[in-house]
Backbone bond lengths (Angstrom), bond angles and torsions (degrees), N, CA, C in turn:
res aa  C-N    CA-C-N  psi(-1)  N-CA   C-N-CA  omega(-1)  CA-C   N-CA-C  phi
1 X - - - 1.461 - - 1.528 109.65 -
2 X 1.624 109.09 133.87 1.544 102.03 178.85 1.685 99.72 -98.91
3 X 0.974 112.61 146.11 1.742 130.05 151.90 1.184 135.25 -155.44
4 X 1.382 123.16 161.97 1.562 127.36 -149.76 1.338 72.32 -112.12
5 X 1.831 105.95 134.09 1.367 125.24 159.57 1.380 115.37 -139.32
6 X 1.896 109.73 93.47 1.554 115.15 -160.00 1.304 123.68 66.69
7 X 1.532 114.38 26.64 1.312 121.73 -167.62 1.509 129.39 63.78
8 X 1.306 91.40 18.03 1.487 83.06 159.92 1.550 98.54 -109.36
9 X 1.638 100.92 160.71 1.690 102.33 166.16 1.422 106.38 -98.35
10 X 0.760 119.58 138.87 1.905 162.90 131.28 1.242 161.96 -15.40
11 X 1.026 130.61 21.91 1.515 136.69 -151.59 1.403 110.24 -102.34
12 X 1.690 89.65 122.20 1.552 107.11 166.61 1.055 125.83 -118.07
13 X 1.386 125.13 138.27 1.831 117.37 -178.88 1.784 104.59 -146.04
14 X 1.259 130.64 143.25 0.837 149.74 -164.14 2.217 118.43 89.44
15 X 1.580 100.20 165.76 1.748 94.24 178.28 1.365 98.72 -61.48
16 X 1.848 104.46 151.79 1.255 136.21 -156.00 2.172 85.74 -89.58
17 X 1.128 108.09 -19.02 1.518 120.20 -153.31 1.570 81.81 -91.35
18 X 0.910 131.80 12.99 1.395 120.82 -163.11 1.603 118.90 -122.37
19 X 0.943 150.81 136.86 1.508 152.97 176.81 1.663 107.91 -4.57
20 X 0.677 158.46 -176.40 1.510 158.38 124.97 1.493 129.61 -122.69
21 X 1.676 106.14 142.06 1.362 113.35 176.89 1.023 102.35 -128.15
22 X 1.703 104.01 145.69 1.429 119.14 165.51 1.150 124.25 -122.59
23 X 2.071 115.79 107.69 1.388 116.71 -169.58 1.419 109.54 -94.58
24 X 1.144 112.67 142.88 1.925 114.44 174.10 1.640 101.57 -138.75
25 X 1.817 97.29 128.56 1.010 83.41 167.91 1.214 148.94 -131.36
26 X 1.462 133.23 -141.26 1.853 116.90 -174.93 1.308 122.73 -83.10
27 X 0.927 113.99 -173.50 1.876 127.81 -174.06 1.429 106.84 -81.05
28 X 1.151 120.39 147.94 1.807 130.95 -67.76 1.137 112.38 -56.90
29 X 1.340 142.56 71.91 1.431 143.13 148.87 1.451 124.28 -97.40
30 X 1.199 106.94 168.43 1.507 109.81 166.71 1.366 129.08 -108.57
31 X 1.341 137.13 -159.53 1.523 118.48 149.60 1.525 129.34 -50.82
32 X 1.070 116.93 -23.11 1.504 121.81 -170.34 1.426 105.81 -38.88
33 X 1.503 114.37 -42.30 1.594 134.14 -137.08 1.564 83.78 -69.81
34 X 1.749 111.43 -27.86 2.122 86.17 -177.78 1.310 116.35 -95.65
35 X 1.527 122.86 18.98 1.485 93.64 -137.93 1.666 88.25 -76.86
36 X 1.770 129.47 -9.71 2.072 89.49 170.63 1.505 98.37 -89.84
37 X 1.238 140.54 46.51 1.281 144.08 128.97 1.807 99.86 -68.91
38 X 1.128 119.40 -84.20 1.689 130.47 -167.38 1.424 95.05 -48.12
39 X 1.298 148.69 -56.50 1.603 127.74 174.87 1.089 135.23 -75.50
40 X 1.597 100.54 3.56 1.365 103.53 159.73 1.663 138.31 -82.46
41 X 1.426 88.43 -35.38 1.319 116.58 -169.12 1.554 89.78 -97.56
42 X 1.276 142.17 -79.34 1.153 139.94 -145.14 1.487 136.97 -42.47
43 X 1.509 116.60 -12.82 1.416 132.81 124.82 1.835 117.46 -3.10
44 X 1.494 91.50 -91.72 1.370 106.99 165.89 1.373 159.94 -86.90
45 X 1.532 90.83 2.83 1.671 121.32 -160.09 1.540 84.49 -130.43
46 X 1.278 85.55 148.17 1.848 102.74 147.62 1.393 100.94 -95.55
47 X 1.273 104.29 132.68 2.298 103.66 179.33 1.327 95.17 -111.10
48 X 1.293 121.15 128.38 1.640 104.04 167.29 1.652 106.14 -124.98
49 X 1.148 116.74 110.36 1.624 130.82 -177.83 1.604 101.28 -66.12
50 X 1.202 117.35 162.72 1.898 104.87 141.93 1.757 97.68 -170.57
51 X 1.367 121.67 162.25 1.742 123.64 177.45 1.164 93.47 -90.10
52 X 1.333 79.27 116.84 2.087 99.92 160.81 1.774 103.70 -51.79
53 X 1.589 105.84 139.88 1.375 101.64 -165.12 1.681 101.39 -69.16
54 X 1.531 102.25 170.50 1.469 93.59 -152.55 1.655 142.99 126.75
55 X 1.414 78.64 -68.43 1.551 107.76 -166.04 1.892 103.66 -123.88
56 X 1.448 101.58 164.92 1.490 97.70 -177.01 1.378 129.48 73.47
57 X 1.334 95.53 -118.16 2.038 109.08 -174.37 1.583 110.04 -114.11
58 X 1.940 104.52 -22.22 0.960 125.71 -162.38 1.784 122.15 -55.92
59 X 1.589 147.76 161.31 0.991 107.03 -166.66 1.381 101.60 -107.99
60 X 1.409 134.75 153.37 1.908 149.86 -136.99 1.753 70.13 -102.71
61 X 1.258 123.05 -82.34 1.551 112.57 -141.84 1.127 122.64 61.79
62 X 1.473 142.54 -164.89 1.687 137.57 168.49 1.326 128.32 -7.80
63 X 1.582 96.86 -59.16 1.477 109.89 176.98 1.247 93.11 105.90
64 X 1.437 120.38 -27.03 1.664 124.01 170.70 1.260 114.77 -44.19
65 X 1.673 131.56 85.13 1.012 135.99 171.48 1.394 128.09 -87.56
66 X 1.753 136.16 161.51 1.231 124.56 129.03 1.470 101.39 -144.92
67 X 1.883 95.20 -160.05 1.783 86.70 -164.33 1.436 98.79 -101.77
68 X 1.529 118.10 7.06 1.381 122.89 168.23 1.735 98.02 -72.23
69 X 1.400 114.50 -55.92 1.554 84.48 -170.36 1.422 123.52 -82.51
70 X 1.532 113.85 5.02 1.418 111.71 167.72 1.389 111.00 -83.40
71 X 0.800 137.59 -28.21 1.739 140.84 156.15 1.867 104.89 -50.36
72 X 1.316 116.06 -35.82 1.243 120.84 -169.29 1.641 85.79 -77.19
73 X 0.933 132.78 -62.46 1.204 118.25 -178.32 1.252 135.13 -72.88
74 X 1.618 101.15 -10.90 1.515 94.11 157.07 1.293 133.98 -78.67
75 X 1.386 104.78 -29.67 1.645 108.80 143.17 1.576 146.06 -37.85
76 X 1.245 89.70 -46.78 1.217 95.72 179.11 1.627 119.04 -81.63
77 X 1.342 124.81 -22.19 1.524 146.99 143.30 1.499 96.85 -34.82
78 X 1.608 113.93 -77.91 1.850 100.13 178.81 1.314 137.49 -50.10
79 X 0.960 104.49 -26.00 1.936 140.67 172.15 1.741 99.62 -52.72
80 X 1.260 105.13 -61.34 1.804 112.20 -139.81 1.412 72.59 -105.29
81 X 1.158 161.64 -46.14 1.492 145.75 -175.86 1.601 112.12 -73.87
82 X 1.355 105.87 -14.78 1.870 112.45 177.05 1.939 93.80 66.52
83 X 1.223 136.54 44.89 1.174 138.35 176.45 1.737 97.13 -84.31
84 X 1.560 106.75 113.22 1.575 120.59 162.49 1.446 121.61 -69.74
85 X 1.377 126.68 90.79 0.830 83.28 154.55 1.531 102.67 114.06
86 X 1.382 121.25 -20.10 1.618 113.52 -155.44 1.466 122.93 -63.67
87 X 1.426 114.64 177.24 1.628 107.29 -178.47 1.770 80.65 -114.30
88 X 1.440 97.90 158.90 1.870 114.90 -166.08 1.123 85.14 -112.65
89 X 1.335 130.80 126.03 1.885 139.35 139.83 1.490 126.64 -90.42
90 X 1.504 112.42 95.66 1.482 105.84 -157.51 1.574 90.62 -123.08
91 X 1.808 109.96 144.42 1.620 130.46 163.35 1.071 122.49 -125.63
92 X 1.516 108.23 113.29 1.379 110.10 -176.99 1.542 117.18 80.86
93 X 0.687 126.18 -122.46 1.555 132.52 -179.47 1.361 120.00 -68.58
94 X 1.959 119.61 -24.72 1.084 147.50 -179.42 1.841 100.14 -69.78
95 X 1.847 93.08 -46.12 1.318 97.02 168.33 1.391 136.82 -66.74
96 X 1.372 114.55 -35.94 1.708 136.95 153.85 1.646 99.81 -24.47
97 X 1.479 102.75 -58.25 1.941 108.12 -151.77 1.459 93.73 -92.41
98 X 1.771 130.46 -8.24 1.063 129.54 156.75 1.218 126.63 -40.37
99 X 1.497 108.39 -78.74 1.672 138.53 178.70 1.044 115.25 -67.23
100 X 1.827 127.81 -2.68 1.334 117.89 166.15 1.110 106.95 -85.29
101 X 1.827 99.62 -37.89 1.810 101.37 -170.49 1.808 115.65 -60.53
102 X 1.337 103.92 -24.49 1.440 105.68 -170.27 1.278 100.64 -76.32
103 X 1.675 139.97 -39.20 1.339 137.38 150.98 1.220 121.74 -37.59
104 X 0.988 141.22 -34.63 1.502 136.33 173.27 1.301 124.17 -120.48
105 X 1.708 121.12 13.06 1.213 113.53 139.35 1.567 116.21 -167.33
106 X 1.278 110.63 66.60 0.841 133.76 -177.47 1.784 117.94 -41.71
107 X 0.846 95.56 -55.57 1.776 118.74 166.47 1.114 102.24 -12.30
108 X 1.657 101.23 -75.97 1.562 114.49 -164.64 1.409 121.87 -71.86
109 X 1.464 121.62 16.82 1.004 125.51 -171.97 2.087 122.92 -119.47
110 X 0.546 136.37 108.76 1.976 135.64 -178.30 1.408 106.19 -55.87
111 X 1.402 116.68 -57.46 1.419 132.08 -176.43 0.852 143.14 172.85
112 X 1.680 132.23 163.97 2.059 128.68 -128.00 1.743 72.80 -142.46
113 X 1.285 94.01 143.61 1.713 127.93 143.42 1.357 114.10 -147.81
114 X 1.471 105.07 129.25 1.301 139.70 -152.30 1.693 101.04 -115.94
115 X 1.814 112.98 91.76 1.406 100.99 179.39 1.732 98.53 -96.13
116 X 1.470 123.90 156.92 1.516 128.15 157.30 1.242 109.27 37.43
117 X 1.464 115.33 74.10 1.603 113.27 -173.15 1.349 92.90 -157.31
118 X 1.374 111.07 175.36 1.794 119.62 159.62 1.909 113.49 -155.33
119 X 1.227 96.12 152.14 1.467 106.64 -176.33 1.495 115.60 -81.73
120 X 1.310 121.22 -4.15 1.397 131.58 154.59 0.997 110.87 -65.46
121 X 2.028 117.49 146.60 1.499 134.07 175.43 1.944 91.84 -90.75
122 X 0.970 84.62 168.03 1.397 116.26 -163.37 2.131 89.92 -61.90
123 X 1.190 130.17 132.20 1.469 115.26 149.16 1.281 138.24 -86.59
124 X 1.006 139.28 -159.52 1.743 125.62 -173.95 1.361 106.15 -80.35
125 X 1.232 134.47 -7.68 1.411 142.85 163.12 1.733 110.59 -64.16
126 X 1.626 100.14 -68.26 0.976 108.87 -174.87 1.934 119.04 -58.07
127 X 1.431 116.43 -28.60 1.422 147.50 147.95 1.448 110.16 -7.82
128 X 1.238 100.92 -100.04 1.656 138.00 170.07 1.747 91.21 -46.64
129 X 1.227 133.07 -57.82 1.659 110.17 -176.69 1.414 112.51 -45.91
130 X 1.289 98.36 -60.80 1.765 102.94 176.16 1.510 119.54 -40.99
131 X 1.446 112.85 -48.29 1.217 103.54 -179.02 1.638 119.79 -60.02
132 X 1.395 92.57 -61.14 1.638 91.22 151.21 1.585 134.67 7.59
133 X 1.086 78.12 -90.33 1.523 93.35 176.00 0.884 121.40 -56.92
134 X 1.359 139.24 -62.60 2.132 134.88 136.22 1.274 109.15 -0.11
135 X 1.203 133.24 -62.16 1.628 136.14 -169.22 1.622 97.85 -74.30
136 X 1.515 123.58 -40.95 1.177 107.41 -168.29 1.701 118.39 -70.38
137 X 1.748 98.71 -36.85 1.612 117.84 158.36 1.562 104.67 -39.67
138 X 1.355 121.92 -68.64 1.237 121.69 -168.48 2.113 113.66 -41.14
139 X 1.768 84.44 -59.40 1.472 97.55 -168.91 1.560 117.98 -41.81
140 X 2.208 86.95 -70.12 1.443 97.17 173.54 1.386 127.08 -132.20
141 X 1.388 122.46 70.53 1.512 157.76 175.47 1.448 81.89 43.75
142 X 1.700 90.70 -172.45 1.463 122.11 -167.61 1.242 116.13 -52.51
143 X 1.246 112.88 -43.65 1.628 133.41 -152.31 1.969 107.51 -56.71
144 X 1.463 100.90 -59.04 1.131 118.79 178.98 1.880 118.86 -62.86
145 X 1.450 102.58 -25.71 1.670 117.11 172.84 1.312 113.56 -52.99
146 X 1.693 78.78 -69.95 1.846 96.26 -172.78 1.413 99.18 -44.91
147 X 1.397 127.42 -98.74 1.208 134.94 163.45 1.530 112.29 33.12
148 X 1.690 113.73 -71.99 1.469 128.19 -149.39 2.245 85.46 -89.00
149 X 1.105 109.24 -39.27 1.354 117.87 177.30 1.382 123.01 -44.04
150 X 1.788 102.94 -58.12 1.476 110.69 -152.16 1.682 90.97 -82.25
151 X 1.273 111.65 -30.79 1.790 103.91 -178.44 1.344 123.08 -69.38
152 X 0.780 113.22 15.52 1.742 133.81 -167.35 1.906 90.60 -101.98
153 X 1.714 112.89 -60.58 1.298 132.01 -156.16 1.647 117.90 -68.88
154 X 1.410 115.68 -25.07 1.362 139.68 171.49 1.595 133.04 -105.93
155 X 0.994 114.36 139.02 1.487 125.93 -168.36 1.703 93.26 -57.26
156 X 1.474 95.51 168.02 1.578 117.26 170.94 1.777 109.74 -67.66
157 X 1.243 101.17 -55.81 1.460 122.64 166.72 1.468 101.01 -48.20
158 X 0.756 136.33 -58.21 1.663 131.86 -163.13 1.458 86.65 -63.82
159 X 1.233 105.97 -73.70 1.861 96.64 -151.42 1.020 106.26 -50.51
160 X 1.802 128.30 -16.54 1.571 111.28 -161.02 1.280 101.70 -110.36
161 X 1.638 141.76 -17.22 0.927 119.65 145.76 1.747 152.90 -111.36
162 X 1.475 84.97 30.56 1.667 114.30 -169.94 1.235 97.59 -110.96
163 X 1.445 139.14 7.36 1.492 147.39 -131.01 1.963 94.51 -52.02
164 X 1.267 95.70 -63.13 1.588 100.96 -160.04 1.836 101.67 -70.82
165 X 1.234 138.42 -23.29 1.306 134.71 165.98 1.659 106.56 -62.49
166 X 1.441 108.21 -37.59 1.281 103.18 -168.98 1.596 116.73 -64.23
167 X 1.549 89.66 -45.16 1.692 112.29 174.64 1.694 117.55 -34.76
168 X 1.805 102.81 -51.28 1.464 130.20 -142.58 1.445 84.82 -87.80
169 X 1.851 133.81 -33.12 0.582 115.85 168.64 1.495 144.97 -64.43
170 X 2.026 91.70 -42.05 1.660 87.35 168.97 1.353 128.22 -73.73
171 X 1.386 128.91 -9.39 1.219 136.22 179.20 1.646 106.18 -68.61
172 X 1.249 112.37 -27.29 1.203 125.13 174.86 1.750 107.09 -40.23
173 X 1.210 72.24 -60.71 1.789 92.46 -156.82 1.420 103.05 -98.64
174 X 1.167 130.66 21.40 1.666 139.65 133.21 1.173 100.60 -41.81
175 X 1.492 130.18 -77.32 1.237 134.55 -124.58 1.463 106.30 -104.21
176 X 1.596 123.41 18.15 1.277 128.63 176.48 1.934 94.15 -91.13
177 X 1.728 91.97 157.58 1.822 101.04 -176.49 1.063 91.63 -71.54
178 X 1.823 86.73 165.03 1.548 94.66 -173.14 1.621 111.59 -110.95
179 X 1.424 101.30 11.59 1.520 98.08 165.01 1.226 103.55 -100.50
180 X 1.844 147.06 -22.70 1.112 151.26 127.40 1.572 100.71 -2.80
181 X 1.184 122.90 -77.00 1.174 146.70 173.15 1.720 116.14 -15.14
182 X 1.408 108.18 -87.36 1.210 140.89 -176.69 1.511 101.73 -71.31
183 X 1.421 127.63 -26.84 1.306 131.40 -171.53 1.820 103.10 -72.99
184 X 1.550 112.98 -34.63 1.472 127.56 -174.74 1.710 111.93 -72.52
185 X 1.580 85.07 -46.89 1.920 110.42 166.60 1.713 97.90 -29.30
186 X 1.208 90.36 -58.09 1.715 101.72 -153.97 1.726 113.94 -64.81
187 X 1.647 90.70 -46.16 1.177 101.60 179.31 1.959 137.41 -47.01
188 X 1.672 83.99 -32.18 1.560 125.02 -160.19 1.619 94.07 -81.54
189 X 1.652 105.56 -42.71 1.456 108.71 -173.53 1.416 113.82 -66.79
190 X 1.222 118.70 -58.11 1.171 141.48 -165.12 1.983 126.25 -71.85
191 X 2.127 94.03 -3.52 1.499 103.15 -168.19 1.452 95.90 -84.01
192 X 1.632 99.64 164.75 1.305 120.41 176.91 1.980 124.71 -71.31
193 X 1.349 98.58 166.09 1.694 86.09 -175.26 1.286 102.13 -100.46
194 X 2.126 117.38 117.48 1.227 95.28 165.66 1.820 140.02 -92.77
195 X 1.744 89.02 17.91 1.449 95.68 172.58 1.930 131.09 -17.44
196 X 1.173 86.70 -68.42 1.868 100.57 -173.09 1.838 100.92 -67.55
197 X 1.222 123.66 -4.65 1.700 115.38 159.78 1.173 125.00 -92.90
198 X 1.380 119.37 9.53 1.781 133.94 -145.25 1.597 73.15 -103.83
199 X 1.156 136.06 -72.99 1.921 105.76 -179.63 1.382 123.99 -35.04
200 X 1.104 98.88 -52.92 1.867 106.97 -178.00 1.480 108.71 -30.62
201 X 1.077 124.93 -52.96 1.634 144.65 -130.36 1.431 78.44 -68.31
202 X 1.792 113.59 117.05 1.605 101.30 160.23 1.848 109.98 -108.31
203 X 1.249 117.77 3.21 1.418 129.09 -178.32 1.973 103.04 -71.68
204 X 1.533 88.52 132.45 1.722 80.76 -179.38 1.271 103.69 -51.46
205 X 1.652 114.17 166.84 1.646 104.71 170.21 2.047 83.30 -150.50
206 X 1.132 98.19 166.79 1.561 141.04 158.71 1.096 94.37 -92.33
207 X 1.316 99.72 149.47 1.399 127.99 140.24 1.869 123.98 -147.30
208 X 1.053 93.61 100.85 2.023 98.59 179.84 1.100 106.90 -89.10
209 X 1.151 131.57 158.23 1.477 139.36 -177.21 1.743 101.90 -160.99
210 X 1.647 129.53 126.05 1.475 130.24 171.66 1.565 101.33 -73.54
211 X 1.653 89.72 129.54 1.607 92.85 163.13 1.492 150.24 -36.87
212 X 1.629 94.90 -35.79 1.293 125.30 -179.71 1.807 120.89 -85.51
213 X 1.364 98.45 -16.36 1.701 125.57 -154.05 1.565 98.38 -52.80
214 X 1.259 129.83 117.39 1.357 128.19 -168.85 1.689 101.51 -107.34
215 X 0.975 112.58 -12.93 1.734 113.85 169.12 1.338 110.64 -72.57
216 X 1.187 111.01 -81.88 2.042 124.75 168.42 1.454 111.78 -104.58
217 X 1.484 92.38 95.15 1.725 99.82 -169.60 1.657 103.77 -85.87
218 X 1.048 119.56 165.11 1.561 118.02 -166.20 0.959 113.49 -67.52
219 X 1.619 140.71 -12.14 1.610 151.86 -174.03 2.121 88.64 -70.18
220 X 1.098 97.07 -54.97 1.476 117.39 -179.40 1.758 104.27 -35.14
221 X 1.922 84.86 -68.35 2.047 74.28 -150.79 1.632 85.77 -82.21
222 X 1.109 115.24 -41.93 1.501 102.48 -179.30 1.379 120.89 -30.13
223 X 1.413 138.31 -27.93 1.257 139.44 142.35 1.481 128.34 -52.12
224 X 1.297 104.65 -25.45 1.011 93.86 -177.36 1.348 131.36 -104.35
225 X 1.430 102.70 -14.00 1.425 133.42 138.63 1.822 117.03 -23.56
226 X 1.438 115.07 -85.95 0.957 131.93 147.58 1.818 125.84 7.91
227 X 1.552 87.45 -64.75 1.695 110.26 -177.97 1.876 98.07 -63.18
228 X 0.818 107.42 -54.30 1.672 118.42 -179.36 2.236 119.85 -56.11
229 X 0.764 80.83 85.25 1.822 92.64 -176.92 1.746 110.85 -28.69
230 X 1.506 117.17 -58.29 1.123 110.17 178.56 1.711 102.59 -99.42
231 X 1.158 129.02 91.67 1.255 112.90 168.99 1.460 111.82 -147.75
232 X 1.414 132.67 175.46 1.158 131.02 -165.91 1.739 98.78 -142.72
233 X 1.629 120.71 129.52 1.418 116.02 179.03 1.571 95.92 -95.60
234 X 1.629 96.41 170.05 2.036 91.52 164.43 1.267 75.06 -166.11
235 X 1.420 98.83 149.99 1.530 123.20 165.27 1.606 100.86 -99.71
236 X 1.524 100.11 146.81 1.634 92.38 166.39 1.699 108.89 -120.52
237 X 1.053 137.96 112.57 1.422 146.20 -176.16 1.263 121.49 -28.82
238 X 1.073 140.12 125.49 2.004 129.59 164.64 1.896 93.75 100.30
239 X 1.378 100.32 -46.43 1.366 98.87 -166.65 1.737 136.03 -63.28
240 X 1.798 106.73 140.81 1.871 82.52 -175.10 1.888 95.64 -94.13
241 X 1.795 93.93 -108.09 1.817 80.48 -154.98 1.602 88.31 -106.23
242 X 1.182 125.50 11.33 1.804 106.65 158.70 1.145 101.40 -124.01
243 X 1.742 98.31 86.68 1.576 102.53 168.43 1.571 122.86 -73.81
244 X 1.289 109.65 -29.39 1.698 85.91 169.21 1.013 148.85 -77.93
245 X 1.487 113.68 6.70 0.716 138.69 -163.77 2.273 104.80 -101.77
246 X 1.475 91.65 -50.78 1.378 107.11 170.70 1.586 110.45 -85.09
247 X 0.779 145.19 -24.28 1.484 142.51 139.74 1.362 135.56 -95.55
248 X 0.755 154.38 23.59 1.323 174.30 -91.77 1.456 105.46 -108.15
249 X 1.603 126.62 -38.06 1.108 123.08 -175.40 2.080 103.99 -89.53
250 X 1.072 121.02 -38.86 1.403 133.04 169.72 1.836 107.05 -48.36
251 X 1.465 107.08 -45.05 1.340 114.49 -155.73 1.582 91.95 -85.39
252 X 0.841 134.27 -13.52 1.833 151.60 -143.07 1.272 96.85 -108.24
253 X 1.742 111.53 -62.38 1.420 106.20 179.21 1.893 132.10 -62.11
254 X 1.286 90.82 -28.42 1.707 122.56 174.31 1.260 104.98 -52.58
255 X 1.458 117.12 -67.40 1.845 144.82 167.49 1.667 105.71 -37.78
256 X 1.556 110.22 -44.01 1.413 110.07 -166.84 1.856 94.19 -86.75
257 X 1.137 146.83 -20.34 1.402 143.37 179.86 0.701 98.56 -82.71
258 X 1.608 137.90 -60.09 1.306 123.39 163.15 1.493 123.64 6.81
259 X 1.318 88.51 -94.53 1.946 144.15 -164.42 1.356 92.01 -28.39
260 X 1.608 118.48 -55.87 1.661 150.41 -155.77 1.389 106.07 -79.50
261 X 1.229 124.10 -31.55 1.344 122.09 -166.87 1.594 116.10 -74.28
């Protein structure tokens, strides 16, 4: 089922009576990126996807972003759906609005898996990329961003033999605004570090990380893994940093031991 909740869009599939998950996902994608997450699970889960505002279907407005109010709205998503309880599945940036949400309300939450992400804020390296990319948006629109972005996000293997998924994907994400765009840029730059809460965390958690993942390579989360008392790392083989997308059946089974435990 699609619905607008505060302008964001929405998607739920599976009984409402049923466990719940909440997937969000990475930079520049939309929900699409789970859907063999949602047929896998949705049997037994309630899955509820939605586009981080911004991006997708979702609505841009200002473009004045941060990851405080995307947490605000991910809240407020748990709020207005009456979700008990849910476990958060966040990649990449999904993961960013993960580990904040579990900092500030942990309570309301059962349990986090953390794919291709890190609990570090961005450093003055990472800074200046972002800006970057704003100026390059500015210079020479979206088209050329995405482009230089998404090849960074996928294995060698993927692009070369997924060719036309790979394609379908970035074309995808052509056609998102480009203050949507730059508004997420901003957001991403400017979030907090949740390193020093990564003990706290008493909610089981995941942690997946792609083998190949050249953004948050496994040396990365595997540390950060580590920091987290109840948690479990996994590498997934072949894969870069949207592994569920590039493995989907590996990453699925991982998700389902989880789920069971």
């Amino acid at each position: 089922m699609n619905r607008n909740i505060n302008n964001l869009s929405v998607f739920t599939t599976g009984g409402k009576e049923n466990p719940s998950i909440v997937l969000i996902h990475g930079f520049p994608f939309d929900h699409f990126m789970w859907d063999e997450q949602v047929k896998k699970f949705n049997k037994n889960y309630y899955c509820i996807t939605y586009d981080v505002r911004g991006l997708g279907s979702s609505l841009v407005g200002d473009g004045q972003f941060t990851l405080e109010s995307f947490v605000d709205d991910l809240e407020n998503l748990i709020d207005n759906l009456i979700l008990d309880k849910p476990i958060l599945c966040g990649l990449s940036m999904g993961g960013y609005i993960s580990l904040r949400a579990v900092e500030r309300m942990e309570k309301k939450l059962g349990g986090l898996i953390l794919c291709d992400t890190k609990s570090l804020a961005d450093n003055d390296e990472g800074k200046i990329s972002r800006a970057r990319g704003i100026r390059q948006i500015n210079d020479e629109g979206t088209k050329k961003y995405i482009e230089h972005f998404i090849a960074n996000c996928f294995s060698e293997r993927f692009k070369q033999t997924r060719k036309r998924e790979y394609e379908s994907i970035v074309n995808r994400a052509k056609k998102y605004n480009a203050l949507g765009v730059k508004g997420c840029l901003l957001a991403m730059a400017g979030r907090t570090d949740t390193t020093n809460y990564l003990q706290n965390i008493s909610i089981p958690t995941l942690v997946i990380c792609g083998e190949e993942d050249k953004l948050t390579p496994p040396d990365v989360m595997k540390s950060m893994s580590d920091k987290i008392k109840n948690s479990k790392f996994v590498s997934i083989d072949g894969a870069g940093h949207i592994s569920p997308v590039e493995a989907p059946k590996r990453v699925n089974e991982e998700i389902e031991i989880f789920l069971n435990q």
